[in-house]
Each structure stands twice: as structure tokens, then as C-alpha cells.
C-alpha positions in Angstrom: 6.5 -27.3 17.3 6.3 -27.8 13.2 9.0 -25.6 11.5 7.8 -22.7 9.4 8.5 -24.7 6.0 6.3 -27.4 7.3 3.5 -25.0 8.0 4.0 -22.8 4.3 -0.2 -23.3 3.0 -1.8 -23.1 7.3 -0.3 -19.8 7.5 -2.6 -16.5 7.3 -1.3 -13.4 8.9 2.2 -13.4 10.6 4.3 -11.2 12.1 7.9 -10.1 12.7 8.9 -9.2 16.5 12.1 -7.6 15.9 14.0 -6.6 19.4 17.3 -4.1 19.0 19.3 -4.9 21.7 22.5 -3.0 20.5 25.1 -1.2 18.3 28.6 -1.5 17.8 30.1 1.9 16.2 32.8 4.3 17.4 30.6 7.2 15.7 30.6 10.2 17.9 28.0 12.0 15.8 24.4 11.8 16.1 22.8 8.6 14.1 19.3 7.7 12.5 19.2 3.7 12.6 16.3 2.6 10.2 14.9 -0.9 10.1 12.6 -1.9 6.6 11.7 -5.3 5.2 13.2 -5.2 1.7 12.3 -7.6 -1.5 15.9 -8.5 -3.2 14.0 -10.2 -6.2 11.9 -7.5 -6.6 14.4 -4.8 -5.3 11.8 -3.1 -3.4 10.7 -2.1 0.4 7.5 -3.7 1.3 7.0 -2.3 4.8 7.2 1.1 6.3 10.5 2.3 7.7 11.3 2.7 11.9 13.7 5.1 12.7 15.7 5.1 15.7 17.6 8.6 16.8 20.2 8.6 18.5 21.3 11.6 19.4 24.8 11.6 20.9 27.0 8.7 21.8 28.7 7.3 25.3 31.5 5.1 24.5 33.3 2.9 26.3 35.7 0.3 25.3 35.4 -3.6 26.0 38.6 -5.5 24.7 39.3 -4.5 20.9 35.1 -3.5 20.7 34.0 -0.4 20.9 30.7 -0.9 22.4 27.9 2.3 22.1 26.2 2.5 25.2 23.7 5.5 24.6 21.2 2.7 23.9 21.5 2.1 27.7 19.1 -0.9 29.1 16.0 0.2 26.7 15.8 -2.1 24.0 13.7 -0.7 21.1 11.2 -3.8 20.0 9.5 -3.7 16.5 6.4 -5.4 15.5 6.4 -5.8 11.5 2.5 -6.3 10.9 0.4 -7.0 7.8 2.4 -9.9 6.7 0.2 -12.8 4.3 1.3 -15.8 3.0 2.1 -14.2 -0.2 5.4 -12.7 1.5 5.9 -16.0 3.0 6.9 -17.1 -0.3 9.3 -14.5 -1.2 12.6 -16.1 -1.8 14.8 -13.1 -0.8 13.2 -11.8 2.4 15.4 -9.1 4.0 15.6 -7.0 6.6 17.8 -3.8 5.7 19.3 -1.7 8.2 20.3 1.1 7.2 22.6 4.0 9.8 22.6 7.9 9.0 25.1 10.3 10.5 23.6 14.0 10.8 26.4 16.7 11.1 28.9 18.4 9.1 29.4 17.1 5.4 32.7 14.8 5.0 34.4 12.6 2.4 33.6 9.5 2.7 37.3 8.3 3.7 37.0 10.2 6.9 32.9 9.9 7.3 32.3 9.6 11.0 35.7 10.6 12.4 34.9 14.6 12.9 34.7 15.6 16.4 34.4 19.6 15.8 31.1 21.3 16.7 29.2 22.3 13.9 25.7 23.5 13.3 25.3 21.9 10.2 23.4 19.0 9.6 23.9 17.2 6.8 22.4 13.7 6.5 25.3 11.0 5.2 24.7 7.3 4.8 27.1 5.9 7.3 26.4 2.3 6.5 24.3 -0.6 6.1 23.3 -3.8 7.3 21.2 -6.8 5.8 19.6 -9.6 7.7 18.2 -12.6 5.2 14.8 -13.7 6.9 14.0 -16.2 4.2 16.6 -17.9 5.5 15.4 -17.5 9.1 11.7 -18.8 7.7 13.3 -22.0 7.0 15.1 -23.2 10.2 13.0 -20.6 13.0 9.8 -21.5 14.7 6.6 -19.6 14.8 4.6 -19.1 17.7 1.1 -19.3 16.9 -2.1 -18.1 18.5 -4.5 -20.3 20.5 -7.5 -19.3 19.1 -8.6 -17.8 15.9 -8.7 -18.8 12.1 -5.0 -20.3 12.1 -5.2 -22.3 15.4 -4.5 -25.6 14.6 -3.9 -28.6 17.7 -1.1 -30.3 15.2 0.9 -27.1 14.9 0.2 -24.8 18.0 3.5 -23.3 19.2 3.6 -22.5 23.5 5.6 -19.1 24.0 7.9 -21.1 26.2 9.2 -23.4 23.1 10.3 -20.6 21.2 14.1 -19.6 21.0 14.5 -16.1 20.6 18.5 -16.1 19.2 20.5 -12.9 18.9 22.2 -12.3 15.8 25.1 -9.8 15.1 24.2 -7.6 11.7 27.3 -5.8 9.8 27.6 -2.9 8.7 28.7 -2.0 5.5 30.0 1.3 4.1 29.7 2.8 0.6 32.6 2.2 -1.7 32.0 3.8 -5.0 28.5 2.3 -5.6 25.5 3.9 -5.1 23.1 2.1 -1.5 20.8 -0.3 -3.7 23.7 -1.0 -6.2 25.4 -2.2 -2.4 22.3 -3.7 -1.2 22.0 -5.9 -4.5 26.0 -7.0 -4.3 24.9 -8.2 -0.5 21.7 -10.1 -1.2 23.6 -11.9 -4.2 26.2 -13.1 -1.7 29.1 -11.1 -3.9 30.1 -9.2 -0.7 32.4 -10.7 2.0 33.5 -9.5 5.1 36.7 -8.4 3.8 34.8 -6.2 1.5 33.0 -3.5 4.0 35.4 -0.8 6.1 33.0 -1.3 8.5 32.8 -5.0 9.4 33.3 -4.9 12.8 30.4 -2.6 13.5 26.8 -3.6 13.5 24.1 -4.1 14.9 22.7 -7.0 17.9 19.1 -7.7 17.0 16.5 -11.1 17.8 14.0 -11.8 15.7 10.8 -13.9 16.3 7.7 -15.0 13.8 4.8 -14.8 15.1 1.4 -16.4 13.0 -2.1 -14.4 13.3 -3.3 -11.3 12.8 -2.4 -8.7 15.9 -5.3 -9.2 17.8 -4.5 -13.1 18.3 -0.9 -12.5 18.8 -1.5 -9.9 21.2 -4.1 -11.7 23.5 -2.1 -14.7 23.3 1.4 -13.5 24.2 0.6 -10.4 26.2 4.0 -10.8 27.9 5.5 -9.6 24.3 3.5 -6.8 24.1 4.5 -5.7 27.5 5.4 -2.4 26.8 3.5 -2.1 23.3 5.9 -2.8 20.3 6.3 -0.4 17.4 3.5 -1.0 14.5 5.2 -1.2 11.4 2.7 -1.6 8.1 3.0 -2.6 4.8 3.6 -0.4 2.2 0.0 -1.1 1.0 -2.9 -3.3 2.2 -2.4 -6.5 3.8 -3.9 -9.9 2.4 -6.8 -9.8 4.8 -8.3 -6.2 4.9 -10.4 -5.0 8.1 -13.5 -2.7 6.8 -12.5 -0.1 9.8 -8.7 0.1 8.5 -8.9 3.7 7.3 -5.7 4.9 5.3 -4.8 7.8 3.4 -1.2 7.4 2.8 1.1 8.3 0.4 4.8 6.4 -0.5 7.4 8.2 -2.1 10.6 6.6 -2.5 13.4 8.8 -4.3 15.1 6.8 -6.8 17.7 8.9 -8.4 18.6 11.9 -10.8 21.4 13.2 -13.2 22.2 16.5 -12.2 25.2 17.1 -14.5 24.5 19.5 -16.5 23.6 22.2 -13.7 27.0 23.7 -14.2 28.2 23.3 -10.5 31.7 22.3 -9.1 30.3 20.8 -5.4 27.7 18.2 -6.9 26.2 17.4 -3.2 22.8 17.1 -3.3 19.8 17.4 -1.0 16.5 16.8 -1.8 14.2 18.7 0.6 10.7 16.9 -0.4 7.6 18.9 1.1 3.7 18.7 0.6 2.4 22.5 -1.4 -1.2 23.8 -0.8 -2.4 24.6 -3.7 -5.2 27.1 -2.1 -2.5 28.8 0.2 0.7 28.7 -1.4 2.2 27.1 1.5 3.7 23.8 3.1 1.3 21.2 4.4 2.7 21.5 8.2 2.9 17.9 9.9 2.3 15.8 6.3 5.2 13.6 7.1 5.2 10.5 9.0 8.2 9.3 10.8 7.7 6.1 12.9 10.2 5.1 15.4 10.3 5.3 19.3 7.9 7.8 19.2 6.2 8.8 16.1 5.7 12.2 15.3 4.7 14.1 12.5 7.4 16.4 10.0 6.6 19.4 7.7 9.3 18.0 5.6 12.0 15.7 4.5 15.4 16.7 3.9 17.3 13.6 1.9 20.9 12.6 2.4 23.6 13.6 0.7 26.8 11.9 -1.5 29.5 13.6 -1.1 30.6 14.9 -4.8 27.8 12.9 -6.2 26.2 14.6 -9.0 24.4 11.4 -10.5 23.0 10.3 -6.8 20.7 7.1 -6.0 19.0 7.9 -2.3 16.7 5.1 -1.9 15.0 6.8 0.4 10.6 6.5 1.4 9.2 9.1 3.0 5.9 8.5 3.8 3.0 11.1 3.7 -0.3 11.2 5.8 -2.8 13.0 4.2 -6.4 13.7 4.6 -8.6 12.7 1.9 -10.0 16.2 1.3 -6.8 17.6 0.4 -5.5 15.1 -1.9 -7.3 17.6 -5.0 -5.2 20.6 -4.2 -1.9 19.6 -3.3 1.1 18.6 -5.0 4.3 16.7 -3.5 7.2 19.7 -4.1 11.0 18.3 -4.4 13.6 21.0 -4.0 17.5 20.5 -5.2 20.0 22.5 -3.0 23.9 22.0 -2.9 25.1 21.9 0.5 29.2 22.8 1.1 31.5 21.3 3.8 32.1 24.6 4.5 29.5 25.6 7.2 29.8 29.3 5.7 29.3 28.7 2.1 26.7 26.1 3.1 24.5 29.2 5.1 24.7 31.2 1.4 23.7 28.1 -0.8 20.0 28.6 -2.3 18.0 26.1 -4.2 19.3 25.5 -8.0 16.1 23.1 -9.5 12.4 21.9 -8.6 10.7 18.9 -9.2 6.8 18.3 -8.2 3.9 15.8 -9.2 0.4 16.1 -8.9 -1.7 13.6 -6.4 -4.9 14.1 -8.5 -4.7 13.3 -11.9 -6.6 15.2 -15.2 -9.0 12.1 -15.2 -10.1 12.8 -11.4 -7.9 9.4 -10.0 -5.0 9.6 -7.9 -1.9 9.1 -8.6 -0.9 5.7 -10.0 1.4 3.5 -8.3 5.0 3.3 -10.1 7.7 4.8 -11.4 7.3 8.1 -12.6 10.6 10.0 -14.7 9.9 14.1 -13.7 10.9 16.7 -15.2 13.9 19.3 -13.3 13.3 22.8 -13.8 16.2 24.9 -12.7 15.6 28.4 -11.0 16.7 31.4 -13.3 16.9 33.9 -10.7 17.0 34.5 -6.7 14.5 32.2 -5.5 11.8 33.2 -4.5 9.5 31.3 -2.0 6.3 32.6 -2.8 6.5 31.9 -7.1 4.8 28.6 -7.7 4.3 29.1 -11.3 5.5 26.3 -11.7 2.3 24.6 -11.3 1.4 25.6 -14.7 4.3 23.4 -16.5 4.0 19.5 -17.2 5.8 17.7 -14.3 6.6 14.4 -15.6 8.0 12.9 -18.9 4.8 11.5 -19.5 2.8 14.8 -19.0 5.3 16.5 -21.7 4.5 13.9 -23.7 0.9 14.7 -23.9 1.2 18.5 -23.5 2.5 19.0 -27.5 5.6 20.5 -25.6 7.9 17.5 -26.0 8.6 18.5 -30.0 9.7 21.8 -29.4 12.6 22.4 -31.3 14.2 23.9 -28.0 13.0 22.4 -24.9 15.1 25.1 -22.8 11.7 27.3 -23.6 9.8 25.7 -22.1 9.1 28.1 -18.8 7.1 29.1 -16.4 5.2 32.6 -16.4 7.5 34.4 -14.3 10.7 32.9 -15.9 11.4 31.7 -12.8 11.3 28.0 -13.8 13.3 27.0 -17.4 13.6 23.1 -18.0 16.6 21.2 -17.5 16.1 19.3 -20.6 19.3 17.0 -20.1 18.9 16.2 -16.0 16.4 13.8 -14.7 14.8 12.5 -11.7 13.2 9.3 -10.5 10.4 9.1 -7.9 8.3 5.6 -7.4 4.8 5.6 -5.5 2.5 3.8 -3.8 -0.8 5.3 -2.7 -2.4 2.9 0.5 -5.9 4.9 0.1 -9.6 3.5 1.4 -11.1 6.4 0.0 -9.5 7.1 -3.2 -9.3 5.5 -6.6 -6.6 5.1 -9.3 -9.1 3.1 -11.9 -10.4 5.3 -14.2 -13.3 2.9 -15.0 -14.5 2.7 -11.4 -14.4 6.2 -11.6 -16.6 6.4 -14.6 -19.2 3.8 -12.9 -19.3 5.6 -10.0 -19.9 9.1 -11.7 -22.2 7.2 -14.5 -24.9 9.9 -14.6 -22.1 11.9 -16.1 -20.7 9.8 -18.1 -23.1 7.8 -19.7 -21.1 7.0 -23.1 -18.9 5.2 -21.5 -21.0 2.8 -18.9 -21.1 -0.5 -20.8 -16.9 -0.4 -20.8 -17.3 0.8 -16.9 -19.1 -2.1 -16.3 -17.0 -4.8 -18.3 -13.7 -3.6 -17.0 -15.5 -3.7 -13.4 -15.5 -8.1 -14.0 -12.0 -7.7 -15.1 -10.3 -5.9 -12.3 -7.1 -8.2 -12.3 -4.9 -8.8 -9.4 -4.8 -7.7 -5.4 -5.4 -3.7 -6.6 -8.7 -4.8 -8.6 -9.7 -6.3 -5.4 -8.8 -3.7 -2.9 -10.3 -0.6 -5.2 -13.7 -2.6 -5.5 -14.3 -3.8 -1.7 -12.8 0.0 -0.6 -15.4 1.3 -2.7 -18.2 -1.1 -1.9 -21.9 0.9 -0.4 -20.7 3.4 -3.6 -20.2 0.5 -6.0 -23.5 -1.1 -5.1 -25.8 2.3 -5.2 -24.4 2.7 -8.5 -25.2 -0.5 -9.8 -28.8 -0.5 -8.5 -28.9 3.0 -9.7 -28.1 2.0 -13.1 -30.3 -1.2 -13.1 -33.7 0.8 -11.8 -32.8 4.5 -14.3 -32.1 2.5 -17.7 -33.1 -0.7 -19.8 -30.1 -1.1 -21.5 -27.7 -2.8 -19.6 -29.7 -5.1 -17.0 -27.6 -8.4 -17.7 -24.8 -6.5 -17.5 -25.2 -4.7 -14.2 -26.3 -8.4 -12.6 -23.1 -10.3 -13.9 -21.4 -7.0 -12.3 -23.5 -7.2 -9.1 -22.5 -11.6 -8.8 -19.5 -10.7 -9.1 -19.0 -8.2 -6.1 -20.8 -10.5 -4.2 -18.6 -13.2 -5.2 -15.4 -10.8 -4.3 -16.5 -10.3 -0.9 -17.1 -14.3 -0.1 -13.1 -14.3 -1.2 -11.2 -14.9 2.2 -8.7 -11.7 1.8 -12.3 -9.6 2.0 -14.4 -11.5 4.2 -14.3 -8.8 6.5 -16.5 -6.7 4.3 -19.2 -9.2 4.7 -21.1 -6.9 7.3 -20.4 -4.2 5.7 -22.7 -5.8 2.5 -24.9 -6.8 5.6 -25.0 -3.1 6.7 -25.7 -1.9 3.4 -28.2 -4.1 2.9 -30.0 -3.3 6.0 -29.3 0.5 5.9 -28.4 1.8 2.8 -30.3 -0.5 0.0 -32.8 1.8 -1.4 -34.4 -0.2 -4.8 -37.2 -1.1 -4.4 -37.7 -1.6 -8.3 -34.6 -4.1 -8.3 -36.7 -7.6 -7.9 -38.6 -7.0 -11.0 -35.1 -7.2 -12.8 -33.4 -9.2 -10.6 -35.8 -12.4 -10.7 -36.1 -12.6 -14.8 -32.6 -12.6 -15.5 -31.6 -15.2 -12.7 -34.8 -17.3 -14.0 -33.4 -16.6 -18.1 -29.6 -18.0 -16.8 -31.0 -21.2 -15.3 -34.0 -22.1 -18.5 -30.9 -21.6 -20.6 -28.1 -23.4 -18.5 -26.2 -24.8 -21.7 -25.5 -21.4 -22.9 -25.0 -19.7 -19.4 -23.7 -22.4 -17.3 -20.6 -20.2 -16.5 -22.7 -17.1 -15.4 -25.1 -19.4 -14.4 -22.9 -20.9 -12.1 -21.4 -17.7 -10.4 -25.0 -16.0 -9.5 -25.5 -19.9 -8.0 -22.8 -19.2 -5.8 -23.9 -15.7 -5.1 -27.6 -16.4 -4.8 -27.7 -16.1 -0.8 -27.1 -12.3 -1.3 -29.0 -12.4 -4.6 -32.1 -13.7 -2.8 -31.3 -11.1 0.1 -31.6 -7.9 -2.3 -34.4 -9.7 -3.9 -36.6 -9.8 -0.4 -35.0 -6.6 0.6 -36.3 -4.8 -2.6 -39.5 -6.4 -2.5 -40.1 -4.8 1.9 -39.3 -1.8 0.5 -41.9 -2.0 -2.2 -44.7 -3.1 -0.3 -43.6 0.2 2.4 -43.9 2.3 -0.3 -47.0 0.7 -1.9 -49.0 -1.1 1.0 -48.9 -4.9 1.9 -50.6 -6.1 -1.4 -49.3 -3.8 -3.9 -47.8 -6.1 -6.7 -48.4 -8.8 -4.7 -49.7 -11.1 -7.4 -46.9 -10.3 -9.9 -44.4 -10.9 -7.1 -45.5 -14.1 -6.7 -45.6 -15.1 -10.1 -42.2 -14.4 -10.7 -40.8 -16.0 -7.3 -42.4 -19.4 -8.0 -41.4 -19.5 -11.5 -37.7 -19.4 -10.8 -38.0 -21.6 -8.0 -39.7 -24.3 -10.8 -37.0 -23.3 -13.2 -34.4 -24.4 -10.7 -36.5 -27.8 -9.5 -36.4 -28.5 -13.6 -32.8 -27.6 -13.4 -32.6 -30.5 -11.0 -33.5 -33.1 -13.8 -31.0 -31.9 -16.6 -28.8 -34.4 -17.8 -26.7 -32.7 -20.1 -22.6 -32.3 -19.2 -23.2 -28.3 -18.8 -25.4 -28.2 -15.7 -23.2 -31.1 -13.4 -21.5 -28.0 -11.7 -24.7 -25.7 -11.6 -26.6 -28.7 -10.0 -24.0 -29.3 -7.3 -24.1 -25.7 -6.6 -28.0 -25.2 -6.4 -27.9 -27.8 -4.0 -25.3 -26.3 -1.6 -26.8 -22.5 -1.5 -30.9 -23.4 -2.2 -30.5 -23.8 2.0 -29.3 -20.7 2.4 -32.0 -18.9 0.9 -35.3 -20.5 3.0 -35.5 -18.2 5.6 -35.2 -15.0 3.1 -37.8 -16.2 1.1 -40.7 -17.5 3.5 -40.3 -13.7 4.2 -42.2 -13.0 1.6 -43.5 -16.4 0.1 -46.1 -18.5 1.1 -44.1 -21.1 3.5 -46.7 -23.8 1.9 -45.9 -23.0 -1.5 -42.3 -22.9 -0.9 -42.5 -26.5 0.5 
């Protein structure tokens, strides 16, 4: 079997096959133990996080180890899906385990050694635990599929060569640094075992690779899927998106805050993070996704908490599910509470500030992906559940910003209606978000295209910034959005006269987008759209003229010229399409001779384009003679097979 570094440009999809076998920790308290691939260079998660929950703890002793046995003979086996060969490349891979203890709040000195019954629960990092898979990429073999678009005789992988070896993960503890501040001091190798309180605890874990998307992996090693594995996704679309895939979801990951200037002595802080209805005043019940043994839906998320921590750094995703309808009238609520050590004090402790961000923006997008700085308003008075006023206020730096507010001369008046809500002018708070949406947008301009009618001042940009969507986002938003994409373009080319080259070079280059490999997927959904949902019957007349303009003047258009080449089997297919459609609203013969006409002169523009000899049309040659094939069938549709010939 070839090694993974040997195989780095055949790979397409892979997968990690993460088994937990078990966990070494004299912890009598119940435990969370999360499991997340995590980009050092970048310093962020890129998949989805599984949670294990343990919820009490069996302990016997083996030697000097004390071995936790409430893991029993179940192993808990985690498939980390959605992997291209862009994370193939990342240089610091990780995988970050990361252990909660949920009970009474402690000091960190003595974090895990309380026995006493309590019925508080306070969540407390306990410890981490980082496993460097980029180094596993380099030495480890992957198994790969039999069959399918990666199956290659030279580097096909037999389940029965692979060598799944165990590997011991330590934990560490937090000293006086915050949990990414720790994880950065481990992935840059500054950390040694002497370092972490915690050393000889940790985790036994395996870890295979396995190449193909999960069908392929699935059909071919069904013995490893035998009970099913956990799915965990990237936080976002994989290289290769499937047109059924249908996501809604929403990533928050709580960064940090400065909460020093609340006048408080205790300085432990929860974040409880809830979705609000904005038409009922209430909690979205069952927004929150956990995934782990079983996954199960929360109505919210209650953050851990540093003990005597008033500047804290979570580093914390929860993940939201949300249906597409509601994304305009909610907004994601983050309350600040201190919680006390003692369990009586705790029972008496109300919120002291709020935080919240909008999904939908003013513009009509969703939120953008990022880091956003939010605004902390502290409650004046008893809290009251019901006041949302709040609403009303700007929620982010940026919004303040824009509001006028920002150059008041005394930002402590800024407030909400009821008093209720001041801002904290001096604290702060950090959120980053990803939204993984198939129905929703964050580009403005694809908004405005799609809404055109509306906003007709502004459809030349819409279209030009359509042909510059720039990276994997540009891609995803356009082939997400594709049957509305396409009735808007035909829209525009059949209602106006002013922008017909425009909306073609747009209309070659979502063909061309979907012939990409990451989107081939959505070819049938262009075929479906075609078949089902194409409705222009005007389109050839504007269609043919401009393809026949770009090849009579190939010097000056080579480069469009060239791209509608490469597009001109889906070209051709609208082109026939429209034409049916014509002649079954108008009869057989309507516009027959006019058709005709303008068929057979591009076809003799492109035989003349055959004998061009200047430097420009090389490339558009070449390319006219390896999609003209294509297009035969289409046309002898609806051109005389004789002429064709």
C-alpha cells in the first residue's frame, strides 16, 4: 500500500475513523469528553465537536494507574467526514480533546478532587489533550475504496493491510493561561510532559484514514461501520458538495470578553447562549445540536466557567440547527451570570449583562462569517425575563458604528426603552461565526440579482460581481443558489435590452462553475432545470447573436470567446430548449425561417473560425474542436440533419 505522502494529488474525499477505547483519570465527577479536528496554523476548529458524557465514574486501580472503567467494553467510534484534499495539506492537523467536569465550582488547585454531593453544576475545563494527525498523514496508511472516482489499481489499500495502532493522548491542565493560549504552547512543541499536573491521565484512542466519500468507504469496509460510527461534519461545506445535502446550520464559537468593570468581587463567568423568537418573546426550544453517542437536541448552552476569571477565553462552538424560515426573526441571546462556590449564594445569583446578534442582516443577507466584537449591556434592575428591549439597541461594534451612537459624548446613555439595558462601554465580548446554509445568502450582490426587479439601479454591479465571486464561498453561494440564479438571468435577458452580453458572460460562467469538479454534482440539477424549470422561450433570439458576434470578432474576444466554447454544450442546450418552447407556444413553423437563419450563420462563423491563423484563436480552435461533438444531437433537434452535415 502507497503511504499517504505518496498519494497527496490522487486523493479526493477522506475520512478520519477515530475509535475511543479509554480514559485514564481518577475524577469522580461527572465528565464531558469532546473530540474536534483543530487548525494550529489557522487556530481554528474545522469540524463539528462529539461529546461523550460520562456520567459517574467506577474506579479501580491497576498498579500505580488509575484506570476509569465506566467506559466498560463499548468503545465510542467517530467518523470525521467531509474531509478534501485541501485539509490534506494543512501543516498542523490536530485532533483536540478536550475533558469537562460538571459539579460544584472549585479552584483550580483542587479541580476534580471534591467528593461532596452537590446540586450544582458548574461546567470547569478539567483538561486537554492534542493528537498531531499531520504527523499521522505522513507515516499512516489509507485504506481506499474499490470502486469510485479515487480507485486507483497502483494504490488500492485491502482492509486487512491496514494497522490500526493505539495511541495514549495526555491530558493537560490549565495553569494560568487561558485553553487556546494552552492549545497554541502544545502545537508549538513549547510544552513537555513535565509541564501538565495531569500527565499521567489521558486518553487511549486509534485512528485510521480512510480515502472516498462515505458511500465508498461504507460499501467497501462494511465491517467498520458495524455498528454505524458517529458523523462528524465540517464546519462548512466539503470540497465536493452533493445537491441533496440540505443545511441550515449555525457556528458560534465564544471567543472571549473583559468583564472588569462590572463591579463584582467573584468574576466566574457563565455564558448561557440561547436562540430568542422574535414573534413570541421566547426561547427557540431544541435549537441546539449536540452530537455524541446519541445526538439530541438542547434549548440552550450554558458555557464553562474560570474560576476568578474576569477576562475569560471559552473557546467553546455551539452549534445551532435552524429552519430556514426562522432565520428573519430570531436573534442568538448571550446571557452573563456569576455563579458562587457556594451552592446557596449561587441559587440567589441573577444575570448581570446581555449580549445578542442578529442572523438577518439590514441588507436582507445573513450573518457574515467572522469575527464579530458585541456590545455588553449590563441589567439596571431585577431582571426581568420577559423585557427584550434590547432588541432595539445596536448589538455589535460595527452596528454602533453606523448607528451615529458611537460619538456620544457618554456612551453609558445609551439604553434601552425600559432602562433595563445601559451599555457597558468599557467590557467586551468576542463571538466568531460560520453560517453552513443551502438556502441562505451572505452576498449582497447575489441578493440584488436575485431580487433584480426591485433593484434595478444596481443590476449591471450584480452581474459583474456575479463573475467575480472569489474563493470556495463564491462558489458555494452560486451553485446553492442555482434554478434561482438562472431564472433570474433569463429573466433579465428576455425583460430588458440593456445588459444582454452581460447576462451571457454571467450565464458561461455558471455553466462553467458547475463543470468544476467540487460541483459536478449539480450537473443534474442544471439538467433538471433545464428539463423542468427553463421557461424562455425568447432566449435563442439573444443567445445565438452574441455567441455568433464573440467568434466573427475572435481577436478582441478570444478570452470570452473561449469560455462560452467551453460552455457551449449547455449553451446549445438552452438554445434548443428555448427554441421547443417557442414553437409550443407558436405552432411548428412559427419563426421557423428566422431560426434557421441565425443557427446556420453561427455554425459558418465557427467553420470560418476553423481557418484563422492569427495567434488569438490557437486556444478557441482547439476548443471548438473538442465541444462542436457535443452539441450534434441538440441541434439535429431542430436543424435540418442535411444542412448540419
Amino acid at each position: 500500500m502507497e503511504k499517504s505522502s505518496d498519494m497527496k494529488w490522487t486523493q479526493g474525499s477522506w475520512n478520519v475513523l477515530l475509535t475511543f477505547l479509554d480514559f485514564l483519570c481518577p475524577c469522580s465527577s461527572k465528565l464531558e469528553i469532546s473530540f474536534m479536528l483543530y487548525d494550529a496554523k489557522e487556530g481554528n476548529f474545522i469540524s463539528e465537536c462529539f461529546t461523550i458524557i460520562l456520567p459517574y465514574f467506577t474506579k479501580h486501580v491497576d498498579g500505580d494507574t488509575t484506570r476509569n472503567s465506566a467506559i466498560g467494553n463499548q468503545d465510542q467510534r467517530i467518523l470525521f467526514t467531509d474531509l478534501g484534499t485541501k485539509d490534506l495539506e494543512r501543516e498542523h492537523l490536530f485532533l483536540l480533546c478536550r475533558v469537562v467536569k460538571v459539579g460544584p465550582l472549585e479552584p483550580k488547585e483542587t479541580l476534580g478532587g471534591r467528593r461532596g454531593a452537590s446540586s450544582t453544576a458548574v461546567r470547569q475545563m478539567y483538561g486537554i489533550g492534542l493528537l498531531n494527525l499531520s504527523e499521522f498523514l505522513k507515516t499512516k496508511q489509507f485504506l481506499f475504496p474499490r470502486t469510485g472516482p479515487f480507485y486507483s489499481s497502483k494504490n488500492i489499500g485491502l482492509p486487512e493491510d491496514s494497522e490500526e495502532k493505539q495511541t495514549f493522548v495526555t491530558l493537560y491542565s490549565l495553569q494560568d493561561e487561558s485553553v487556546d493560549q494552552l492549545v497554541k504552547k502544545l502545537t508549538e512543541s513549547n510544552y513537555t510532559e513535565s509541564d501538565g499536573d495531569l500527565r499521567s491521565q489521558g486518553l487511549y484512542l486509534s485512528v485510521q484514514f480512510l480515502c472516498g466519500n462515505f458511500d465508498e468507504v461504507k460499501n467497501t469496509y462494511a465491517h467498520l461501520f458495524t455498528p454505524m460510527p458517529a458523523l462528524i461534519r465540517k464546519m462548512g461545506f466539503p470540497e465536493v458538495i452533493f445537491r441533496d445535502d440540505v443545511r441550515n446550520d449555525l457556528y458560534v464559537t465564544l471567543v472571549g470578553g473583559d468583564f472588569s468593570h462590572c463591579g463584582r468581587s467573584d468574576k466566574n463567568i457563565e455564558v448561557r447562549v440561547c436562540l430568542i423568537s422574535e414573534n413570541a418573546n421566547l426561547d427557540v426550544p431544541h435549537s441546539i445540536s449536540v452530537v455524541g453517542s446519541k445526538t439530541f437536541k438542547e434549548d440552550y448552552y450554558l458555557s464553562t466557567v474560570y474560576y476568578h476569571q474576569d477576562k475569560p477565553r471559552w473557546f467553546e462552538t455551539v452549534k445551532f440547527s435552524i429552519p430556514v424560515e426562522q432565520y428573519s426573526n430570531i436573534h442568538v441571546q448571550f446571557m452573563f451570570k456569576h455563579r458562587s462556590s457556594n451552592e446557596s449564594k449561587d441559587k440567589a445569583e441573577k444575570p448581570f449583562a446581555i449580549s445578542f446578534i442578529r442572523l438577518r442582516q439590514s441588507e436582507g443577507t445573513v450573518l457574515r462569517d467572522g469575527q464579530h466584537d458585541m456590545l455588553v449591556y449590563r441589567l439596571e434592575r431585577k431582571y426581568d425575563e420577559l423585557d427584550f428591549s434590547y432588541r432595539t439597541l445596536p448589538a455589535t461594534k460595527s452596528d454602533l458604528d453606523m448607528s451615529g451612537w458611537s460619538g456620544m459624548a457618554s456612551k453609558s446613555l445609551i439604553q434601552s426603552p425600559t432602562g433595563g439595558f445601559v451599555l457597558s462601554s468599557k467590557d467586551y465580548f468576542t463571538i466568531r461565526s460560520i453560517v453552513c446554509s443551502t438556502s441562505l445568502t451572505q452576498n449582497v450582490d447575489l441578493l440584488g440579482l436575485l431580487d433584480w426587479e426591485s433593484k434595478r439601479v444596481n443590476l449591471k454591479h450584480s452581474l459583474e460581481a456575479l463573475m467575480k465571486a472569489e474563493g470556495d464561498r463564491g462558489g458555494e453561494e452560486i451553485v446553492k443558489f442555482l434554478q434561482h440564479i438562472l431564472d433570474a438571468l433569463f429573466s433579465v435577458l428576455i425583460n430588458t435590452n440593456d445588459y444582454d452580453q452581460l447576462v451571457f458572460d454571467a450565464l458561461v460562467y455558471v455553466i462553467g462553475l458547475v463543470g468544476e469538479r467540487r460541483y459536478h454534482n449539480f450537473k443534474p440539477v442544471m439538467d433538471t432545470y433545464l428539463h423542468s424549470h427553463f421557461s424562455a422561450a425568447l432566449a435563442y433570439q439573444k443567445l445565438i447573436p452574441i455567441l455568433k458576434d464573440y467568434v466573427d470578432n475572435v481577436e478582441q474576444s478570444s478570452g470570452k470567446l473561449l469560455k462560452a466554447l467551453k460552455s457551449l454544450e449547455y449553451l446549445i442546450k438552452f438554445i434548443v430548449k428555448s427554441r421547443e418552447l417557442y414553437m409550443q407556444l407558436k405552432g411548428p413553423t412559427a419563426g421557423q425561417e428566422r431560426f434557421q437563419s441565425l443557427l446556420r450563420a453561427l455554425l459558418v462563423s465557427i467553420s470560418s473560425l476553423m481557418l484563422c491563423r492569427s495567434d488569438q484563436s490557437l486556444l478557441c480552435q482547439g476548443a471548438a474542436l473538442k465541444y462542436m461533438p457535443c452539441i450534434v444531437g441538440d441541434v439535429m433537434i431542430v436543424f435540418d440533419a442535411e444542412d448540419l452535415s
